[in-house]
C-alpha positions in Angstrom: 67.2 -83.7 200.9 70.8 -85.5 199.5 68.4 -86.6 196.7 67.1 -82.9 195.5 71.2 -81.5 196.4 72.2 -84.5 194.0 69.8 -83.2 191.1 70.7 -80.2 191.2 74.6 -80.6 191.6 74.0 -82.9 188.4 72.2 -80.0 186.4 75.0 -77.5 187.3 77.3 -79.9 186.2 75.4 -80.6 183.0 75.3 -76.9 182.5 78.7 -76.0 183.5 79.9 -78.8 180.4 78.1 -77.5 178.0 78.9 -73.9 178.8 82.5 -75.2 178.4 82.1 -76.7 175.6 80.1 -73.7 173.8 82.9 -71.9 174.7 85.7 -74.2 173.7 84.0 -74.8 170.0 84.0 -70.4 170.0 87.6 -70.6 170.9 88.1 -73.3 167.8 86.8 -71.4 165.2 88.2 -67.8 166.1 91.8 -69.8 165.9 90.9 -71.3 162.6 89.7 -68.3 160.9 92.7 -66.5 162.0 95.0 -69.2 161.5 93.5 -69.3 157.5 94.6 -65.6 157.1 97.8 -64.6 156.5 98.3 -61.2 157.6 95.3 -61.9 160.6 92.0 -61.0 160.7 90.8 -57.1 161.7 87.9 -57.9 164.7 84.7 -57.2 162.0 86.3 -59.8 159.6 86.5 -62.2 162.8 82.7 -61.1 164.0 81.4 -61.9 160.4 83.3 -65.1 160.3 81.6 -66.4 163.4 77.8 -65.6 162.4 77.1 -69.2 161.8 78.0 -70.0 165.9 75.8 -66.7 166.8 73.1 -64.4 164.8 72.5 -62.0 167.6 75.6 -59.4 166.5 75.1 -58.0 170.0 75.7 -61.5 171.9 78.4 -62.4 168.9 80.7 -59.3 170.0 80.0 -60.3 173.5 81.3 -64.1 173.4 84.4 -62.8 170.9 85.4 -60.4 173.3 84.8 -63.1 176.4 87.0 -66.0 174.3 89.7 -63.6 173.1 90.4 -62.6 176.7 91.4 -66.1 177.3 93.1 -66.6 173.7 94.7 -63.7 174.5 96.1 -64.4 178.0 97.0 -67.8 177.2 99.3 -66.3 174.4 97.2 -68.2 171.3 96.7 -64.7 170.0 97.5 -61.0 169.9 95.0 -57.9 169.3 96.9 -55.1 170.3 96.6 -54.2 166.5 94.4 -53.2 164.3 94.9 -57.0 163.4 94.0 -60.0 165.3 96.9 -62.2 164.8 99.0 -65.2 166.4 101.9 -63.6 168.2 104.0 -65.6 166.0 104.0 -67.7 162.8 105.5 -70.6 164.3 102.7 -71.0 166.3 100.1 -69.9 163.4 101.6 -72.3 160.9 101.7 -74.9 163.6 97.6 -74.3 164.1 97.0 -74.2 160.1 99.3 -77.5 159.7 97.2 -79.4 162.6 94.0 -78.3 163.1 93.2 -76.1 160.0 90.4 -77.0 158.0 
């Protein structure tokens, strides 16, 4: 019995890790692409910027509006525009400067 709870704890946790990670990579590249634009990106710029992550534009819209909830509480971003944009440009010129690409 410990040996089958074991497996299956290390699967979840397998699972769990990559689900993070997919998510984390996500979160990268919506802050890059609106980190490389000025003025922001509008949410169909950001959707076709991320195509290469996901193809289906149904599951695409889905994940962006999952990771921009937590961009967006954690204050990396701001949509309450027609823009997506960081909240400030201290903290966008800070994102270009170290992790733009």
């Amino acid at each position: 019995m410990d040996n089958a709870y074991d497996r299956l704890l290390a699967v979840r946790s397998r699972f769990v890790h990559w689900y993070l990670r997919l998510e984390r990579d996500l979160a990268l590249c919506i802050l890059e692409a609106v980190a490389s634009a000025e003025d922001g990106l509008t949410r169909r710029q950001l959707l076709s910027r991320l195509d290469r992550l996901e193809s289906d534009p149904d599951r695409r819209a889905a994940r962006l509006d999952q990771a921009m909830l937590g961009l967006e509480e954690d204050g990396y971003l701001d949509a309450s525009g027609p823009r997506i944009a960081f909240p400030s440009f201290l903290l966008r010129d800070y994102w270009r400067r170290n992790h733009g690409r």
